[in-house]
N, C-alpha and C positions, 0 to 999 in steps of 0.2 A: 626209774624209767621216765616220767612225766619229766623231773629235772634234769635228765641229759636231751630230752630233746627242745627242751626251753630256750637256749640261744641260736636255735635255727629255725623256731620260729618267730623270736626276735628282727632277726637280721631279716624274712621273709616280708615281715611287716612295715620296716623301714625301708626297702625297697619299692616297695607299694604305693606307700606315704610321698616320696621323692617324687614321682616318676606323677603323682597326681596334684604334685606342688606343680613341677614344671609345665604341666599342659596349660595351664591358665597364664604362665609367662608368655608363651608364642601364640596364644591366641591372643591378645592384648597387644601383639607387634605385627599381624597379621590384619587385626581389625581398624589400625589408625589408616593402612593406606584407600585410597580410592578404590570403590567398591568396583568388581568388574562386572559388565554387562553380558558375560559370554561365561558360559558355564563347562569348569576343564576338570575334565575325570580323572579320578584322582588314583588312576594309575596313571597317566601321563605326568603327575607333578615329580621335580625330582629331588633326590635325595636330600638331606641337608649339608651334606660335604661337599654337593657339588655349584650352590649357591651360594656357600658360606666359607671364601676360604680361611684357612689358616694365619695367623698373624703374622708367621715367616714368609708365606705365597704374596702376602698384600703386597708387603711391601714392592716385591719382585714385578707385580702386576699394573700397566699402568693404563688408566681408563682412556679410548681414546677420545680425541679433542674434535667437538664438533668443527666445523668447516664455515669457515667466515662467510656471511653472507653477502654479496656487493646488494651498495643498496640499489634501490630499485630510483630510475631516471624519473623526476615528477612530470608528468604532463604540462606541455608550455600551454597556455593558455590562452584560448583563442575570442579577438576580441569579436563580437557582433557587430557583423553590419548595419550600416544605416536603415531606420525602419523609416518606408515615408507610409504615413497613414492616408493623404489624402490626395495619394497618386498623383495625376497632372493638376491638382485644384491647387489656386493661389489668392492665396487673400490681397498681395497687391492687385494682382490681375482684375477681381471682384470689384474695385474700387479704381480701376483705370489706373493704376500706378506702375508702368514698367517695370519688370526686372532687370533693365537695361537702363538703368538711373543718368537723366543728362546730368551733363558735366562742363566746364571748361578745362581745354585740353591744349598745349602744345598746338600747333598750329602752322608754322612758315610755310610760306608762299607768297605767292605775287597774287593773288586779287584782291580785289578792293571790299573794304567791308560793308558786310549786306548780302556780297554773297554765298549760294549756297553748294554745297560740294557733296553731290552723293557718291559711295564706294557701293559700290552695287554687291562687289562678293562680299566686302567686309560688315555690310547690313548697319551699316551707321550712315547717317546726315551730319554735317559740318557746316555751320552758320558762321561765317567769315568776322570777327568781330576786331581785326587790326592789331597791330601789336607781336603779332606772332601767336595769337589765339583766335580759338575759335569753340562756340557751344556746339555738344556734341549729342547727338539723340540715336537711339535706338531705332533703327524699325524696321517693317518686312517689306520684300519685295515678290518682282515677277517671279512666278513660276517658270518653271522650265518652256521655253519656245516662246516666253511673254517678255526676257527682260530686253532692255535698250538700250543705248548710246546715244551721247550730244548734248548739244547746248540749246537750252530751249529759256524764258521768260515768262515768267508771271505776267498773266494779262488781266485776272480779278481774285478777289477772294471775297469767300462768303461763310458767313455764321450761320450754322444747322443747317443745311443747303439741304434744298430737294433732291432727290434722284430719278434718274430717267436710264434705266438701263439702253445703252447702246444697240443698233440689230444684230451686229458682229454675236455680240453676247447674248442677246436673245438667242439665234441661233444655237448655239452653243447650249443654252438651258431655256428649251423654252415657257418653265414653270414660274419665273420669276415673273414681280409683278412688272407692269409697264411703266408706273410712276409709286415715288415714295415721297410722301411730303417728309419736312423735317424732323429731326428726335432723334432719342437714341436708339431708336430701334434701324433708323438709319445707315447703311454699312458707308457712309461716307463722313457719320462719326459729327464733332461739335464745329469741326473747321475745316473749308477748304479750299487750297489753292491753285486756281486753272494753270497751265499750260501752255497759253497759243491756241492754236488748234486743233491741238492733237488731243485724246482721248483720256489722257493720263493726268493725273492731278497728285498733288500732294494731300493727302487728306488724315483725319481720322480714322479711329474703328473701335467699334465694340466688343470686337473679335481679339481680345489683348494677347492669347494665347501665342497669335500668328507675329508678334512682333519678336526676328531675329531670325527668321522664316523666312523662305520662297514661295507663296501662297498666292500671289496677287493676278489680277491680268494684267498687273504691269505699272498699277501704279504707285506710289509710296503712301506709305501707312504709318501713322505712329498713334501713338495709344492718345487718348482724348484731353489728355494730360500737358501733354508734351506739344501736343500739334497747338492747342491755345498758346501754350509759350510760346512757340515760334513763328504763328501768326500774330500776337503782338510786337513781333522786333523783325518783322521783311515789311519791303511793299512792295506796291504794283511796279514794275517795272523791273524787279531785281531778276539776277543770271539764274540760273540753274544749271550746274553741268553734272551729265550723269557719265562714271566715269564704272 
């Protein structure tokens, strides 16, 4: 009895034995992937014939092909604007140096050299110097209802000149003083040259900002720099035309 039931529980045992060989295989091919973070019951897991096909199905099976990405357009790149740190502040300015650098320039005409040719709107001076040239200066002029026209004559010129504001302009601002001796704290600046007798001078100013400006009551300005240049090379008696 004992030996006829001996190879059925043979064969019992070797079934047993297989079936606890292979669990330790799929666990080992289960445990290499990326662990999941999401926990799926394990009646939802499915079968193994249905994740594993057959060697004849593979072939037949074809995985599909992901989908080309276009690339992505890089951003053009935008340059920064100019940064100005010290707003309207200018270090030429600081030290009477125009921004509006004299020059010699081109020039033809008919007058004679010496004299002096203001462009009212184009806020330059023109010192007649023959040849078909002429030195050119920056500077500011009348305000709106202050500018002029014609032909007027240098009748003096003065180094650090006093000032004496006009009534006209008194009126106008009656805070100002009544007399300024010379300096730079002077708004008529290191030089300057009369007129005739009219009100208007060619002078200085400390005020470098206003040169290439309509700021004046009318008269012509240039930075403290420029107006010594240009009173070293006129004299008394030369043209003036304001044009």
């Amino acid at each position: 009895m004992l030996l006829s039931t001996l190879p059925t529980t043979a064969f019992a045992l070797a079934l047993i034995a297989a079936s606890v060989w292979a669990q330790p295989a799929f666990s080992a091919t289960d445990d290499s992937a990326a662990p999941s973070t999401e926990a799926t019951p394990a009646a939802a897991t499915p079968p193994a014939s249905a994740v594993t096909p057959s060697a004849s199905d593979a072939a037949a099976i074809e995985a599909p092909k992901p989908k080309p990405r276009k690339p992505r357009a890089a951003a053009a790149p935008t340059e920064p604007g100019p940064v100005n740190l010290f707003g309207e502040f200018s270090l030429l300015r600081l030290f009477g140096i125009s921004a509006i650098p004299r020059s010699t320039v081109a020039f033809p005409n008919k007058y004679k050299p010496g004299t002096i040719v203001i462009h009212t709107n184009e806020r330059r001076l023109y010192l007649v110097l023959g040849n078909g040239e002429a030195m050119r200066y920056g500077i500011g002029v009348g305000r709106e209802g202050f500018t002029w026209r014609g032909v007027r004559t240098i009748t003096d010129k003065r180094e650090w000149p006093s000032w004496t504001p006009p009534p006209e302009m008194l009126k106008r601002q009656p805070k100002l003083p009544r007399h300024m001796v010379g300096g730079r704290d002077n708004p008529l600046g290191a030089r300057a040259m009369y007129l005739g007798d009219t009100l208007y001078r060619i002078h200085g100013t400390n005020e470098y900002n206003t040169i290439g400006t309509a700021n004046s009551s009318g008269c012509i300005r240039l930075t403290n720099e420029d107006v010594i240049d240009l009173y070293g090379r006129v004299r008394i008696g030369a043209t003036v035309i304001v044009q």
